[in-house]
N, C-alpha and C positions, 0 to 999 in steps of 0.2 A: 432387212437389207437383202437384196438379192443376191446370189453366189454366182456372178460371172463367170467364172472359172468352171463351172456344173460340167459336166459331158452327159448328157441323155440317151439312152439306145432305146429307138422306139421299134417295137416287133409288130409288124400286123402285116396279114396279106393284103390289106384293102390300100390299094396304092391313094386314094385320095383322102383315107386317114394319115396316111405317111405325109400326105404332102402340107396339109392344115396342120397338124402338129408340128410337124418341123417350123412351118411360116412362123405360125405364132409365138414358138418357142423362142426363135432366134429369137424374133422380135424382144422378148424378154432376157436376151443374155444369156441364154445357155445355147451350149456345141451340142448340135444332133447329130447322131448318126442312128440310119433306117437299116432294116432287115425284111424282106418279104414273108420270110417264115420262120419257123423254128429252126431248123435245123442250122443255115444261114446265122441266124439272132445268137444263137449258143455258140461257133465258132467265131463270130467278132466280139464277144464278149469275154473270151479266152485269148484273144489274138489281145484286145485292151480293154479290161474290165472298167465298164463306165462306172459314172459315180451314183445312178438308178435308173431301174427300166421298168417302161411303158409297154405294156402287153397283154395282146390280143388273146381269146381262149379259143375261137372257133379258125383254125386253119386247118389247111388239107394235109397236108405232111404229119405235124405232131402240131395235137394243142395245146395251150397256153397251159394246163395244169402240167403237162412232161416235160415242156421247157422249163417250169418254175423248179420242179420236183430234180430235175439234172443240177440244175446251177446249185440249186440247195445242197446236196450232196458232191458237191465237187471237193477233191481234193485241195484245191485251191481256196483259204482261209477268206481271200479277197474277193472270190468272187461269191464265196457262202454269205457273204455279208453283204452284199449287195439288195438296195433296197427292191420292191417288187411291187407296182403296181398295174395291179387290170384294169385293162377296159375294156369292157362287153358289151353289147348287147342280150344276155341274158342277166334277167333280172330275178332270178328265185332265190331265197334263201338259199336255198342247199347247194349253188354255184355259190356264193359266197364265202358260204361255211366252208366248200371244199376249195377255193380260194386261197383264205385263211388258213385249211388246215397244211399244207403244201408250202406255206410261206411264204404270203404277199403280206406286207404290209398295210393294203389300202384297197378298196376297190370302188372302179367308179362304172356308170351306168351308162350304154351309149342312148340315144343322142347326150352328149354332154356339154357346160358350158366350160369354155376356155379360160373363165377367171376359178372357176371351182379347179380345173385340171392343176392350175398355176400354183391355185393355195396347199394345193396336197402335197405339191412335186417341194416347195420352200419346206411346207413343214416338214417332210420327212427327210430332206436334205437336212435342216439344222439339226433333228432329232439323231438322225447317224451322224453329221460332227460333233455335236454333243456326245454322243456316245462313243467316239474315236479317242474324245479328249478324254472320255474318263479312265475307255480302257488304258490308253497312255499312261494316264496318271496315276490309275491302278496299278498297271506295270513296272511303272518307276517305282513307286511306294514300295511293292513286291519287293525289288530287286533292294531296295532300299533295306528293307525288312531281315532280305536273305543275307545281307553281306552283315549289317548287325549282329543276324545270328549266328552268321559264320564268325565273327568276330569273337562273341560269347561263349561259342563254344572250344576256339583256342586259347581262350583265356582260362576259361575251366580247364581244358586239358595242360596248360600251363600253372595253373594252381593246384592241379593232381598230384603234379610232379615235385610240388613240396610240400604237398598236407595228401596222404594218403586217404585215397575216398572211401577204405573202409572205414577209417578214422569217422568221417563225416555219417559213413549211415550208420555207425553205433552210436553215434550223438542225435540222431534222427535229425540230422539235416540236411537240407536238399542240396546243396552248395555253399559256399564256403564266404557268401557275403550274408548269410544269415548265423553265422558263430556270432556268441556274443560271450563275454569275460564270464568265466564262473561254469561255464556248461562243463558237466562231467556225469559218467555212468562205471560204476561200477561190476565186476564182470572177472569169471577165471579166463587166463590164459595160460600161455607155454611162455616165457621169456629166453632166446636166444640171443646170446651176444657172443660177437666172431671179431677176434684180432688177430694182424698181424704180426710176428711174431721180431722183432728185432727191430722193427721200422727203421726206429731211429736211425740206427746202424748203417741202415739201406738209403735213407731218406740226406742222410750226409755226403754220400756217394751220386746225389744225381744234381740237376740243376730245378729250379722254380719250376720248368716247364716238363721236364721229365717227370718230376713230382706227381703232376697232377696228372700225366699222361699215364703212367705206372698206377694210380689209387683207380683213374678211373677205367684202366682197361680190366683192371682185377673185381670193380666192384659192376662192370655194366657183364660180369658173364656170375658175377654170385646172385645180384637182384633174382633172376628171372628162376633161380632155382626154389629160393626162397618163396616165390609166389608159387610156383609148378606145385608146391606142398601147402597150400591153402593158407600161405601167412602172409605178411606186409611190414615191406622194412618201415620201421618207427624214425628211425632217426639216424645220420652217417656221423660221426664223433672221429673225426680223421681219419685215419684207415679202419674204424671199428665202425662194426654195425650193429644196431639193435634193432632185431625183431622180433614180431607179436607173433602166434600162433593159435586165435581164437576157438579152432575147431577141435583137437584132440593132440597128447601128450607125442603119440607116435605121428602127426604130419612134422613135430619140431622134431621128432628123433631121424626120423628119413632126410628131411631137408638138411641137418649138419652131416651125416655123413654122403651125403649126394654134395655139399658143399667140398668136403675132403678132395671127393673124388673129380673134381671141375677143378678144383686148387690142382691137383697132380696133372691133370689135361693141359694144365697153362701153363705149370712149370717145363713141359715141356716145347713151349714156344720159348722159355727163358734161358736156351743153349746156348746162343750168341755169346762171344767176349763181352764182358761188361754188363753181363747180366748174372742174377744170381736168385735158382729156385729159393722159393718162399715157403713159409709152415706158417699155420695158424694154428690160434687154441680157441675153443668152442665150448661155453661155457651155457646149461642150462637147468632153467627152473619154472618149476607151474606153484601159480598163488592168485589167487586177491588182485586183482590191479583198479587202480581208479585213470579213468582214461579220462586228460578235461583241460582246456583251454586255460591259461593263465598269463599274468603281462600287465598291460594297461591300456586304456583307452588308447595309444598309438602305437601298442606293438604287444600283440598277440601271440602266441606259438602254442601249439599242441604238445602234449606231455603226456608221459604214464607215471605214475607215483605210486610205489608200494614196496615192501618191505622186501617181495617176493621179487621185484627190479634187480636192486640194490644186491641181495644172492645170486641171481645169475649173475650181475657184471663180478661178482665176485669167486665164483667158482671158474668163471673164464678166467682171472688174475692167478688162480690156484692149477691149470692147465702147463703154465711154464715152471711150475714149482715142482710137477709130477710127472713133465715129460710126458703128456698126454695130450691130444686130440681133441679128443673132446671131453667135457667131463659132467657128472647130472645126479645131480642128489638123486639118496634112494628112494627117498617118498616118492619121485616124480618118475624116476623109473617103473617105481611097483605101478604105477600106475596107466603104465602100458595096456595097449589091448593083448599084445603076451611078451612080458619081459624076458620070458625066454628066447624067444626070436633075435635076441641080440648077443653077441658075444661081450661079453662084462667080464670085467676085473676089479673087485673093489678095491678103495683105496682107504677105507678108513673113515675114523670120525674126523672133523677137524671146526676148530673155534673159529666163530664168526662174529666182526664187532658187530654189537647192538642183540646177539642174540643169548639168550641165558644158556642152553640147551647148545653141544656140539650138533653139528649137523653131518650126517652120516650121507658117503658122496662116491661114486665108480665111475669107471672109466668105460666108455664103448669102445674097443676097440675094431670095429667095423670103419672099412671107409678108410682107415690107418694104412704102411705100406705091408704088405703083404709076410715081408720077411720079419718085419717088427710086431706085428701078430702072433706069428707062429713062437717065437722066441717069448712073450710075455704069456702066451699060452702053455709053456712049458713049463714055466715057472710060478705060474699061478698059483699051485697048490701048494706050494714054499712059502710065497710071498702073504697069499691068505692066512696061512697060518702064521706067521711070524705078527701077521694084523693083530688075532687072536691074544697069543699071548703078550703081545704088547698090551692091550687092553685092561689085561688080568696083570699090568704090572709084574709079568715074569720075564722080566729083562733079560737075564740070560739064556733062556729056548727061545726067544724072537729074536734076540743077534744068530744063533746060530743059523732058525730059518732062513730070513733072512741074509746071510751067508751063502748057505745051498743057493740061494734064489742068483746073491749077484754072480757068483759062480757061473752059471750060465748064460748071463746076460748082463754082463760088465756095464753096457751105458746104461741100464734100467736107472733111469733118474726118482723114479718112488722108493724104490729099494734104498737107492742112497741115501734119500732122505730119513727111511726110516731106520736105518744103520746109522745115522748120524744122531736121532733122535736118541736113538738103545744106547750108543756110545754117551751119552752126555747121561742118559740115566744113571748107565752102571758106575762111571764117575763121580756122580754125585753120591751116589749110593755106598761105594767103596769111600769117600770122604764121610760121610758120615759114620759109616764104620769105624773109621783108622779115630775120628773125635772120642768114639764113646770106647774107647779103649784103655 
């Protein structure tokens, strides 16, 4: 079927080729317009880029190869595309070849027949709308392509946001529609767990939306400290959080006390009436952990499960009972790249359900506030020792240490505890006395 609509630009200086091609063109339905030379031919074709052009190689200005070799190189995507056919009178290969090599599409041989010119001019028309339609179609698919992936990649970065992607590449999986029930890897970490310290208390005093305003302005400035230290929150448990620390003992030991000290920065945006600074306790342990999908066929979630868990959330429980900050068993301590690097306090053994063995646990006081440092630091050598003889069961030298100790430091919340611990011993112990009398 013919393409009516065609526009042809025919280039040649031989005014009586211009004029037989034009004749017979119309004749056939396509719009001609003529150029006597190059130079001419390459500015109407810039002015309105036809839809192929018929062109001359031997003119006197520029020939047919510098006019093909321009348009090819133009800036302009439409007029690069533009189909290109010669007509010469030279007939050698190597016009040809150099024809072709410059970017014609076709070439034909002068004297020429007018049905042979006709058949080139259709086919290489439908062969560039054929090819317009593909790139279209290509295009569209493209875009098609690109918004799906734009799609899939928000969606990943929205399923980042509740399954942590270290989570996924310690399972070796690429993303998070290839988990399946039952995946799990076993593996040491550092267990950190961070709570607030009275919530409730706090959480009675605001409204549903305050609530949520209040956890999440506290917890979108602790995230990022917790990663800054090579870990990944695991899981938010109301205002608690639990994180992993895959890489080493001391990235969980920096990032709680860098947590401390981001807690102190916030409290003081919390000067306003009706506001009131917050304390957390920070409770951690390195162990064993099995990291691994569990649920059911409609409802999945990631987990950690280990014994070495379950100590940390509980040594964080054991933070408000000591009036500490933070607190970390000794095993997990020694196992610093140098435990001396941190200011410690210990605190003692103390029984853990499900464990046969006390577990033996200090306090960092780094990170803490400044004056409450210095004060448990004074009294350390009191309070350690009073640890001591409590241990040895010498009840009355650890009341008195312990005595020196709160002596100095009245709200020392471990002291009291272990003053209150020595008081009920020696109670019992003078009861037992006064029996066997």
């Amino acid at each position: 079927m013919k393409n009516l609509k065609a526009d042809i630009m025919v280039i040649d200086d031989t005014l009586d080729n211009l004029r037989v091609l034009n004749g017979i063109l119309n004749l056939n339905g396509y719009k001609v317009r003529g150029a006597p030379n190059g130079t001419m031919g390459i500015k109407a074709v810039k002015l309105s880029p036809p839809d192929l052009i018929l062109l001359d190689i031997m003119m006197p200005d520029m020939d047919g190869y510098e006019v093909c070799r321009r348009l090819k190189s133009d800036d302009d995507e439409r007029i690069r595309n533009i189909p290109v056919i010669f007509i010469s009178a030279l007939d050698q290969a190597v016009d040809k070849v150099k024809a072709f090599s410059v970017g014609a599409v076709d070439y034909v041989t002068k004297p020429f027949q007018m049905e042979d010119v006709v058949a080139r001019i259709e086919t290489h028309l439908t062969l560039r709308r054929l090819q317009s339609q593909l790139e279209l179609l290509v295009k569209e698919r493209t875009s098609h392509l690109e918004e799906a992936l734009a799609r899939q990649e928000a969606l990943a970065a929205g399923y980042s946001r509740f399954v942590p992607p270290e989570f996924l590449q310690f399972l070796n999986r690429d993303d998070i529609t290839t988990v399946e029930l039952g995946d799990q890897i076993q593996m040491e970490m550092t267990i950190l767990f961070a709570d607030i310290r009275s919530f409730t208390t706090l959480s009675e005093q605001m409204s549903p939306q305050d609530n949520f305003n209040f956890i999440n302005a506290y917890l979108s400035r602790v995230g990022p400290v917790i990663r800054a230290h090579n870990g990944f929150i695991d899981k938010y448990i109301g205002d608690e959080i639990m994180a992993l620390f895959p890489t080493s003992v001391d990235d969980a030991l920096q990032a709680a006390i860098a947590i401390l000290e981001t807690v102190a920065e916030y409290n003081k945006t919390r000067q306003r009436p009706g506001r009131q600074a917050i304390a957390i306790g920070i409770g951690l342990h390195k162990g064993p952990v099995t990291l691994g999908v569990v649920g059911e066929a409609q409802r999945l979630e990631h987990t950690v499960i280990s014994d070495a868990v379950n100590l940390a959330a509980r040594l964080e429980g054991l933070s408000k009972l000591y009036g500490a900050s933070i607190i970390v068993s000794r095993e997990t301590l020694e196992s610093a790249a140098n435990p001396a690097a941190y200011r410690v306090r210990c605190l003692g053994e103390t029984d853990v359900k499900g464990k046969q063995k006390a577990i033996a646990v200090a306090e960092i006081l780094d990170g803490s506030v400044p004056d409450a440092i210095a004060r448990k630091l004074q009294t350390k050598a009191d309070f350690e020792a009073g640890l001591q003889y409590f241990q040895n069961s010498n009840y009355r030298m650890a009341k008195e240490a312990f005595e020196r100790a709160s002596a100095n430091n009245l709200n020392d919340k471990a002291v009291r505890h272990y003053l209150k611990r020595v008081n009920y011993r020696l109670a019992f112990d003078d009861a037992l006395e006064w029996d066997a009398r």
